[in-house]
C-alpha positions as CSV (number, residue, x, y, z in Angstrom):
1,X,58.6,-14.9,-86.8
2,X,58.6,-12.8,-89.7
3,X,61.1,-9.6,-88.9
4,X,62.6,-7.0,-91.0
5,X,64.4,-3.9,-90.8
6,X,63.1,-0.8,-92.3
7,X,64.4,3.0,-92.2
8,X,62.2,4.0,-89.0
9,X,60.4,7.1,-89.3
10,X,61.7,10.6,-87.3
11,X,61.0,10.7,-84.3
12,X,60.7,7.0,-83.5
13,X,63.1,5.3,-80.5
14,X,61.6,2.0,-79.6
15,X,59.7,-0.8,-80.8
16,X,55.6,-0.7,-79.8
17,X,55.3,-3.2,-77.4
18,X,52.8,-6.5,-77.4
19,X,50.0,-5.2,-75.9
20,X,49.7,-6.2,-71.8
21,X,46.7,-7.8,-71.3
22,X,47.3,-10.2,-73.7
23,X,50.3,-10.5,-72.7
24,X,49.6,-11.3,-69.3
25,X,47.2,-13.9,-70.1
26,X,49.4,-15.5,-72.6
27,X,52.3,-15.9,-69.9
28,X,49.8,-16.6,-67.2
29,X,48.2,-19.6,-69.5
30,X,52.2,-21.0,-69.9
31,X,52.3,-21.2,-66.4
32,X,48.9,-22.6,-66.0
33,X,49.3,-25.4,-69.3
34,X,52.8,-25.5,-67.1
35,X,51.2,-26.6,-64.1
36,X,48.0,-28.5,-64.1
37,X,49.2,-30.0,-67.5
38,X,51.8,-32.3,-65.9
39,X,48.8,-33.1,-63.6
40,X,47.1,-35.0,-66.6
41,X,49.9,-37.7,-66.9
42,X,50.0,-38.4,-62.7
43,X,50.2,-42.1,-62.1
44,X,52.1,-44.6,-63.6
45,X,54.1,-45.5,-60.4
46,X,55.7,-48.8,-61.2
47,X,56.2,-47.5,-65.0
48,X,58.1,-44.6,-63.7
49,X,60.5,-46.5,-61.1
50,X,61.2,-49.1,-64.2
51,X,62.4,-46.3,-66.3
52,X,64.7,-44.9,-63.6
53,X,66.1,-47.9,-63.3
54,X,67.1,-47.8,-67.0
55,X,68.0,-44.2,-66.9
56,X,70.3,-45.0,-64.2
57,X,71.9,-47.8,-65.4
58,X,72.4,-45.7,-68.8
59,X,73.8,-43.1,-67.1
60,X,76.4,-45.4,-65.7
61,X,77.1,-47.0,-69.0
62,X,77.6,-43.5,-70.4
63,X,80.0,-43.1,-67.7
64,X,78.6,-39.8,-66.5
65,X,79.1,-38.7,-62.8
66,X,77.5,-40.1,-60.6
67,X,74.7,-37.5,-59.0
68,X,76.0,-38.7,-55.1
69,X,79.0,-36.8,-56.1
70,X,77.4,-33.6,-55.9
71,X,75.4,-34.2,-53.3
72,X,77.9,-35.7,-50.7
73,X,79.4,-31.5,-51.5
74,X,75.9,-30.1,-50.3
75,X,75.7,-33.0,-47.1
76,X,79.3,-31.4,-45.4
77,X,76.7,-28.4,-44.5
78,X,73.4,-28.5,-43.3
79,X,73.0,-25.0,-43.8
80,X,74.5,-25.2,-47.7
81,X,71.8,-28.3,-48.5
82,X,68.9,-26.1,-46.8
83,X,70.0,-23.2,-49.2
84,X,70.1,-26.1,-52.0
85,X,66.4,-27.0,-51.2
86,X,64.9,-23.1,-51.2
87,X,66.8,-22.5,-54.1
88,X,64.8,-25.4,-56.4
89,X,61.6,-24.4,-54.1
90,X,61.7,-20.5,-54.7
91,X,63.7,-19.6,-57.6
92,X,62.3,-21.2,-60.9
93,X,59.1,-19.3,-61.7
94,X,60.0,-15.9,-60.1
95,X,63.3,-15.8,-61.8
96,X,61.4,-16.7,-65.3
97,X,58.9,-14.2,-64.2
98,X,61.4,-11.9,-63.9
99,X,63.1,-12.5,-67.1
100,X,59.8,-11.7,-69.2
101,X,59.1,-9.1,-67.6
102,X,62.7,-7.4,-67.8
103,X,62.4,-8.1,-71.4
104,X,59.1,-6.7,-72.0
105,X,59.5,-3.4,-70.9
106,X,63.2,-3.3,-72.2
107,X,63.8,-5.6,-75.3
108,X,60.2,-6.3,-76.5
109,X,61.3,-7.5,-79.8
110,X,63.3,-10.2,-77.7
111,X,60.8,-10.4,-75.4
112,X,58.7,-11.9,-77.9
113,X,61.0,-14.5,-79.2
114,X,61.9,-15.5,-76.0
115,X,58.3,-16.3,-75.3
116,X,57.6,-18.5,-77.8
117,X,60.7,-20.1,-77.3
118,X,59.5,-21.1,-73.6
119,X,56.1,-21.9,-75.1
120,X,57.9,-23.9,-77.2
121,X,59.8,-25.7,-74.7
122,X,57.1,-25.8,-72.4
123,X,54.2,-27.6,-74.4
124,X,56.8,-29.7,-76.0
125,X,58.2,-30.9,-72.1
126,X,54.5,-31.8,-71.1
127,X,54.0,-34.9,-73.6
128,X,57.1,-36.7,-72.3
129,X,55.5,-37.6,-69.2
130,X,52.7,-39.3,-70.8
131,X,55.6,-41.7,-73.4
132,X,58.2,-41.9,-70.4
133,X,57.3,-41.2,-66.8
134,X,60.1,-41.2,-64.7
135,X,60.3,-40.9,-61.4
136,X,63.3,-38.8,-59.9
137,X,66.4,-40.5,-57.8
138,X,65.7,-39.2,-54.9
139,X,62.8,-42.1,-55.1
140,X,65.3,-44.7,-56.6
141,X,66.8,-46.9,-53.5
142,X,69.8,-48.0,-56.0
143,X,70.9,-44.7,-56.5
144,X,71.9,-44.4,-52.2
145,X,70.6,-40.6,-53.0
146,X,68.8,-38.8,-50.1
147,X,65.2,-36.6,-50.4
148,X,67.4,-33.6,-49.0
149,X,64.0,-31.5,-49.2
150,X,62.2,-34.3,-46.7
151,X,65.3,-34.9,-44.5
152,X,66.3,-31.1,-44.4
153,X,63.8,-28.6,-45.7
154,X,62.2,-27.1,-47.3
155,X,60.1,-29.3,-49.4
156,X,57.6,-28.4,-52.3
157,X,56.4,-32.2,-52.5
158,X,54.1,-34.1,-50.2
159,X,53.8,-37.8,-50.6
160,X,53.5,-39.0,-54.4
161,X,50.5,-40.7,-53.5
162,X,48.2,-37.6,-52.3
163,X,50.1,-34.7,-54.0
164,X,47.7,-33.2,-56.2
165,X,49.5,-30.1,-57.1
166,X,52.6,-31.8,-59.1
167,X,53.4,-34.6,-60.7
168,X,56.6,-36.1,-59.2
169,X,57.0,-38.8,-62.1
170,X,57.4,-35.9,-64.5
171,X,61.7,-36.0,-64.0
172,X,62.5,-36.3,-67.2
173,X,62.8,-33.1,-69.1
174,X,64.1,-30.8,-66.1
175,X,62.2,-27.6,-66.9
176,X,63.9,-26.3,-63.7
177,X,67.0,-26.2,-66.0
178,X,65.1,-25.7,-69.4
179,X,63.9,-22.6,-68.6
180,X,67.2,-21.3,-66.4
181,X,69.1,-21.8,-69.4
182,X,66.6,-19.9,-71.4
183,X,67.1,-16.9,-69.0
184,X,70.3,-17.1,-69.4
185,X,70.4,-17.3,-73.0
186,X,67.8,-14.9,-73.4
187,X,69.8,-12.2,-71.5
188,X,73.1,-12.5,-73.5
189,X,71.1,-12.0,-76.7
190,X,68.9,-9.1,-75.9
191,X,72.1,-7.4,-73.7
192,X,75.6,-6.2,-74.9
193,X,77.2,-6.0,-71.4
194,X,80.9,-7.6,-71.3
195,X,79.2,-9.1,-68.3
196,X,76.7,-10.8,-70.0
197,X,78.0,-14.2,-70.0
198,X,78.0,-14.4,-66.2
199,X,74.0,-15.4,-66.8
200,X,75.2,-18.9,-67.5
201,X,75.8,-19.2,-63.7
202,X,72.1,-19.1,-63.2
203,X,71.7,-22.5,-65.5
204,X,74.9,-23.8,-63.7
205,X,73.8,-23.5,-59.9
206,X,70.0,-24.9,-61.0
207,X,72.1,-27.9,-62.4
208,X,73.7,-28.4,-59.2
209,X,70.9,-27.6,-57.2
210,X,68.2,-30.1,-59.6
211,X,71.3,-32.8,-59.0
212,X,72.5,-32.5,-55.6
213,X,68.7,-32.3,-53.8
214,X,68.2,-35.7,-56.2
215,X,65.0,-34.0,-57.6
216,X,66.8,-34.8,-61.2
217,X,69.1,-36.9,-63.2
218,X,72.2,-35.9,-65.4
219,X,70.4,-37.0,-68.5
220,X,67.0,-34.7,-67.5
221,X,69.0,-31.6,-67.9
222,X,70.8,-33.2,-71.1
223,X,66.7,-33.7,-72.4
224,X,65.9,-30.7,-71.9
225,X,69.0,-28.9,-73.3
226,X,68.5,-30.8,-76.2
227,X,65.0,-29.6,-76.4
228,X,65.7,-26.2,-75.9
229,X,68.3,-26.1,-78.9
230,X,65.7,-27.2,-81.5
231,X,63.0,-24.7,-80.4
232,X,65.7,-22.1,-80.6
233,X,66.7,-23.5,-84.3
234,X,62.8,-23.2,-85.1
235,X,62.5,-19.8,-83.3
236,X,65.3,-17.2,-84.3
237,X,66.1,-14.1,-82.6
238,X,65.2,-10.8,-83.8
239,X,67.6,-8.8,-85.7
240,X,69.4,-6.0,-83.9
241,X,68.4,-2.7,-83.7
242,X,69.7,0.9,-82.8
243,X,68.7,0.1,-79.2
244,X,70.7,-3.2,-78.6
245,X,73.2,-3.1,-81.2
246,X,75.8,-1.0,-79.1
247,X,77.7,2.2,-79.8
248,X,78.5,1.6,-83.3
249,X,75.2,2.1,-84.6
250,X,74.2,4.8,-82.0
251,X,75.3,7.4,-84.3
252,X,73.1,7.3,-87.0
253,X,70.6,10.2,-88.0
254,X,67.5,9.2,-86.2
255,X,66.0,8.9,-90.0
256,X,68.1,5.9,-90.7
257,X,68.3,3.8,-87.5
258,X,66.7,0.8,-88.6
259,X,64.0,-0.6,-86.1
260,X,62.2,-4.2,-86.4
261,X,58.8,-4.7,-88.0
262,X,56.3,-7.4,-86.9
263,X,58.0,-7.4,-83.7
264,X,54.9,-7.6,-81.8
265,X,53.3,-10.0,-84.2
C-alpha cells in the first residue's frame, strides 16, 4: 500500500472512506472464494487420514500438549462443551464481520489494510488443501479425541461423505484462528485504549475452542499463525494519523494534522 502523510487541508477530520458497494462485494467475494473454494479440494479421504497420522505423530515428537488435555477440561461439563461447540459454530464469520465493519466506518485507513491482510491470508489458506489435505482429530481413532459437536451439539458438519457445504479435510491452516488473531491484531493497531490488549482473548478462547471440540490440531493454528505473520510483513499498517494517534497529536492547528493519502487505494 502506498501511504503518505501530507499537511491536510482546513477543514478536513477524516479519511474518505472506500467506497461501499465495492466494498461489500469485495468482502462478500472473501467470504464466498472462503467458502465454496475449500469445496474445490473435497476428497482425498485416505490421503487426508495419512497425513494426520504424521501430523500427529509430529506433534508428539515435538513434544507439544497433547489436544485430550484440553478437552478432558471442556468434558467435566456438559454445559461448558455445548458452549465450546456454538462458539466454533456461531462466532467466526460474525465476529470477522464485525471487525470490518467496525473498522470501516471508524479506522478506514486500517480498515483497508486489514482487508488485504485477510485476503491475503485467505487465498493463501485455500491452496494447502489441494498439497496437504488433512483431516481433523476428531476423525483420527489414535488420537482417543471425541466429535464433541456429534456427541453434544451443536454441529456445523454432516457426514464427510455427503457434506457439500464444507470441506472437513481442509484442517490444516485453522482459519478459525487465522482470522481471530487478525481481529485481534487488527483492533490493537487501529485502537489506543490501555485495554486494547485484552483482544488477544478472542484468538486465545478460539484456540481452545478449535482444540478442545478436536475440530483442529496444535500445529493448524501454528500454520496459520505463521501465515498470518508473512502477509502482515508484506502488508504494513497505515501510518497514524490525528484520529488514532492519541492526545499528543490532538493539539495541532487543524492546518497541520497530517492525514493519510492513498488510503482508500
Amino acid at each position: 500500500m502506498n501511504a503518505r502523510t501530507e499537511p491536510a487541508e482546513k477543514g478536513t477530520s477524516a479519511i474518505a472512506r472506500p467506497p461501499l458497494v465495492r466494498e461489500l462485494l469485495l468482502v462478500a467475494g472473501l467470504f464466498l472464494v472462503y467458502k465454496f473454494g475449500r469445496q474445490l479440494a473435497t476428497g482425498h479421504t485416505g490421503e487426508a487420514l495419512h497425513n494426520a497420522h504424521r501430523v500427529w505423530d509430529l506433534e508428539r515428537t515435538l513434544h507439544l500438549p497433547g489436544e485430550g488435555s484440553v478437552q478432558s477440561v471442556l468434558l467435566h461439563n456438559d454445559t461448558l462443551v455445548h458452549l465450546a461447540n456454538t462458539f466454533y459454530a456461531t462466532v467466526h464469520f460474525p465476529a470477522t464481520v464485525a471487525f470490518l465493519v467496525w473498522l470501516y466506518l471508524r479506522r478506514p485507513a486500517h480498515y483497508v489494510w486489514a482487508r488485504r491482510v485477510l485476503a491475503t491470508l485467505t487465498s493463501a489458506a485455500l491452496v494447502l488443501p489441494f498439497v496437504f489435505p488433512l483431516a481433523p482429530p476428531r476423525m483420527l481413532a489414535a488420537t482417543g479425541l471425541v466429535d464433541t459437536a456429534k456427541v453434544y451439539g451443536p454441529s456445523v458438519y454432516g457426514p464427510p461423505t455427503s457434506d457439500h457445504l464444507s470441506n472437513q479435510f481442509a484442517a490444516m491452516p485453522s482459519l478459525h484462528f487465522g482470522w481471530a488473531l487478525m481481529v485481534a491484531i487488527g483492533l490493537i493497531v487501529a485502537t489506543r485504549s490501555r485495554w486494547r490488549w485484552l483482544w488477544l482473548l478472542h484468538p486465545l478462547v478460539t484456540l481452545i475452542v478449535i482444540v478442545g471440540t478436536a475440530n483442529h490440531y496444535w500445529l493448524d493454528a501454528i500454520v496459520a499463525t505463521a501465515m498470518l505473520g508473512i502477509a502482515l510483513a508484506l502488508i504494513h499498517p497505515p501510518h497514524r494519523t490525528a484520529t488514532t494517534a492519541g492526545r499528543g497529536q490532538s493539539q495541532l492547528a487543524p492546518e497541520k494534522q497530517p492525514v493519510l493519502v492513498g488510503a482508500g487505494r
